[in-house]
Structures are given as structure tokens and as C-alpha cells.
Steps between C-alpha positions, in 0.01 A plus 500: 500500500817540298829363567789713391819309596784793443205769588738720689702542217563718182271365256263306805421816693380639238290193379378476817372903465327417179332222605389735844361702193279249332314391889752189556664440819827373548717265691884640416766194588850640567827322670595690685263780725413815320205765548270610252574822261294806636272460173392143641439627797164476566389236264380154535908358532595221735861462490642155547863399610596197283749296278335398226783256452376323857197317393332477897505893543382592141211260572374604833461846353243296311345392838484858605343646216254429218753524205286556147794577238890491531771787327840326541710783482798423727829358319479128402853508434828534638519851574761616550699259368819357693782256437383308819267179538353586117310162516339610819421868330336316211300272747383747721383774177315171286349373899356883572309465138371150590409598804282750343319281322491250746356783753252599232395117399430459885288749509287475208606849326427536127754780397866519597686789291882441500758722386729477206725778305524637163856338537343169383539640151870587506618260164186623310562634177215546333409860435193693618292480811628184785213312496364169778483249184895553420706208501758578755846404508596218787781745607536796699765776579429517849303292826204721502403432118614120577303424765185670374510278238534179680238658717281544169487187446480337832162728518410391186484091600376598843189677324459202300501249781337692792227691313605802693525804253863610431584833350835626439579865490771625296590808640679788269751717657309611826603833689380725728428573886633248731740385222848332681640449215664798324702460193473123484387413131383877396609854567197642529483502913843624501439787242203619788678421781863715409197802359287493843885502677719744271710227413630344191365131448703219603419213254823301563226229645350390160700290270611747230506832401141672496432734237254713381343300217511173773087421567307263651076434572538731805175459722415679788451305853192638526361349170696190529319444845193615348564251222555219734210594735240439133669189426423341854178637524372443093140272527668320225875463293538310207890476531717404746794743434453859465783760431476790733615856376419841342501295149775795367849521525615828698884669412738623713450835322155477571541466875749793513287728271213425776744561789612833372155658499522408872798544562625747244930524611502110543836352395384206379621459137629183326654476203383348092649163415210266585375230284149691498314141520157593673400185651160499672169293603225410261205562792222399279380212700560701834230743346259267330450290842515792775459795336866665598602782343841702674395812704871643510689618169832614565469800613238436746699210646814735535288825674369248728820331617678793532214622735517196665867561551506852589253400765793342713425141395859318450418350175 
């Protein structure tokens, strides 16, 4: 049985689903109470009201069920981040990732998957494809970059010292069903969103100007989970980070030219002016030790979030 901490979630639910897929069942650890999505429904999911930052709870789920394999996917950070008791924040965010381990130590599981960000790159200058064996700048622009690192390299001594198999996911720009988030880092949720509504975007949320040129390694929820799902589930890894993404970097342009043959009166233009640097994930050891490959180009990832939309789902 896999534990999904965060399984309720954007990218979790549908980890959870493509684990369903591959004949896995699932304990999903949440916070605060929550019911399954209709698509679990059905399947072999227990869910599990816990703080993984309160070591007793986390570990009688333990005592409950026969845990095989961990995906950490709930924030091990301070999220969202506030002026008040920092120190506490930073306690509680590093305790729920020790707890983690300390949950998965106790009960003699050999994989925990955690997740990191393609932020953990921001400072690299090197051109072509981001690749795991980078050196990465010590800095980062914002907490969820910063902490992922830290994390990285918590899970790096606690793999050494535990023998319990880390793996780090570095997960690209992820949208899709189920996604909260909106215009946070990328327009491209936005740009489907204001289409589906008959609106014109509002991308005052990310931290400049978007324009057409802007791109990013765009990756569908359903192959990120997908992606996930192969790395927890692989007989064997040779690595213990693995970047997690469609291994191209998708343009603004490009998600407008795929929303217009949807949509075809959408007002979703941006303007030229961007710097036209197409960042993106070198997959090649994703592939080599799973076998991924990404199911959804772009415009198969727009048609099916705007049907997902237009079926009366809220995001």
C-alpha cells in the first residue's frame, strides 16, 4: 500500500489515480477531512486524517495499514508564508519532512519519493536542457525553491544514513484539472480559464509582465502524476533525483494557438517583448529508468482542460 501524504490535492489526486492505474492501492494523508474525487471513487483508497508534522498520528496510520512505499507530496515548507512566528513555520515545514522519514524508517519502507521544483535551478546559466547533475546555486528567489533545496539535501544524508531509498522529483510547471493555483508562476491556466469564461486573462498574480515569447517545460498533471506513479513503482533507479516534465519548453503563443482551435473568439492575446529563453527539463534519466514518455502535447492538454472546465468543474 502507498502512502500519498497531500493525496487530495492537485498534483496528489492525480498520483494517487495513476498509481489506481498500475494495481496499487493507496492510503491518501490529508489535514484536514476531504472526500475522494469521483474518479477515485471506487478504487482501493483509504483516506487518512493526519498532520504529518505530528509524529504520533502520522505513525499510527502505520499501525493501521501495511505501508509499502511513501510519495511526500504535501508542502514541506512554509506555505503560505507569514510575518508571524517564522522560526516556528520553519520548524514545523523541516519536522513534517523528518517525520516522513522517520514514519517510513519505522516501518521498514524502501522508497519514499519527495517533491522538489524546477525552481531549484533559478541562478542557472548554463544554456540547453536543466539537467539533475547541475551545480545549483545556494540561493533562491523565493521559499518554495529554498526549501526544496534544503529539503534536497536533508533527503540526500537521510538516504545515506537510513538506507531507505530517497528520490527527489523536480517537477516542471504542472497544470491542469484540480489546479488551485491560477496565474501563480505561468499564464497558461489563466489563458484557459478567461477562454472557457469569455474573459480576458488576469495575470496581475505572476511577477511580471507575460508575453507571448515567455515559455516554460509545461507538463500536464496527468503525465506528471503518471511520471511520479513510475518513479515509485520502478523495480530499480540508479539515481536519486529525477527531473519531472514534458522535457520541451512550451510558449505562450503555443498555448493560445491551441486554445483558439477550441475556442476560436478567445481574447486571450499577449503581447512580443519576451526574452524568448526556452528553459526546459533534460528527461533522459526519467526515460532510461521507467520508460516515461509524455502522453499530452499541447494541444491535447488544452482540449482536455477545457472539457474538464466546461464540464462545471471550478478549476
Amino acid at each position: 500500500m502507498i502512502l500519498v501524504t497531500g493525496g487530495l490535492g492537485f498534483i496528489g489526486s492525480h498520483t494517487v489515480r495513476a498509481l489506481l492505474d498500475f494495481g496499487e492501492s493507496c492510503v491518501l494523508v490529508q489535514r484536514r477531512a476531504g472526500e475522494a474525487p469521483a474518479d477515485l471513487a471506487g478504487g482501493q483508497v483509504v483516506i487518512e486524517q493526519a498532520d504529518i508534522t505530528d509524529l504520533s498520528t502520522l505513525l499510527d496510520v502505520g499501525a493501521r495499514h501495511e505501508i509499502t512505499g511513501i510519495v511526500h507530496l504535501a508542502y514541506s515548507m512554509p506555505w503560505p508564508p507569514a510575518a508571524e512566528q517564522p522560526v516556528e513555520q520553519t520548524r514545523k515545514a523541516l519536522g513534517g519532512l523528518l517525520n516522513v522519514m522517520q514514519a517510513a524508517q519505522d516501518w521498514g519502507v524502501r522508497r519514499v519519493g519527495v517533491a522538489s521544483t524546477i525552481g531549484v535551478y533559478s541562478g542557472v546559466t548554463a544554456e540547453g536542457p536543466l539537467r539533475e547533475d547541475m551545480p545549483l546555486p545556494l540561493t533562491a528567489p523565493h521559499v518554495i525553491p529554498t526549501f526544496k533545496k534544503i529539503g534536497e539535501m536533508l533527503n540526500d544524508h537521510l538516504a545515506g544514513v537510513t538506507g531507505i531509498e530517497v528520490v527527489n522529483h523536480r517537477i516542471s510547471g504542472t497544470w491542469g484539472p484540480r489546479d488551485p493555483h491560477g496565474a501563480m508562476f505561468f499564464a497558461a491556466p489563466e489563458l484557459v480559464h478567461a477562454a472557457v469564461n469569455g474573459t480576458e486573462p488576469d495575470l496581475s498574480t505572476l511577477f511580471g509582465p507575460a508575453y507571448a515569447e515567455d515559455s516554460i517545460d509545461l507538463c500536464y498533471v496527468k503525465d506528471t502524476a503518471r511520471a511520479i506513479a513510475l518513479l515509485q513503482l520502478a523495480d530499480r533507479l540508479d539515481h536519486r533525483t529525477y527531473n519531472v516534465g514534458a522535457g520541451r519548453a512550451t510558449t505562450n503563443a503555443e498555448i493560445i494557438a491551441a486554445i483558439k482551435r477550441v475556442v476560436p473568439d478567445a481574447r486571450i492575446e499577449l503581447p512580443t517583448g519576451g526574452t524568448g529563453r526556452q528553459d526546459h527539463l533534460d528527461i533522459t534519466r526519467l526515460q532510461q529508468d521507467t520508460g516515461y514518455k509524455p502522453e499530452y502535447d499541447t494541444e491535447r492538454s488544452v482540449a482536455d482542460y477545457i472539457a474538464w472546465l466546461r464540464a462545471g468543474n471550478e478549476y
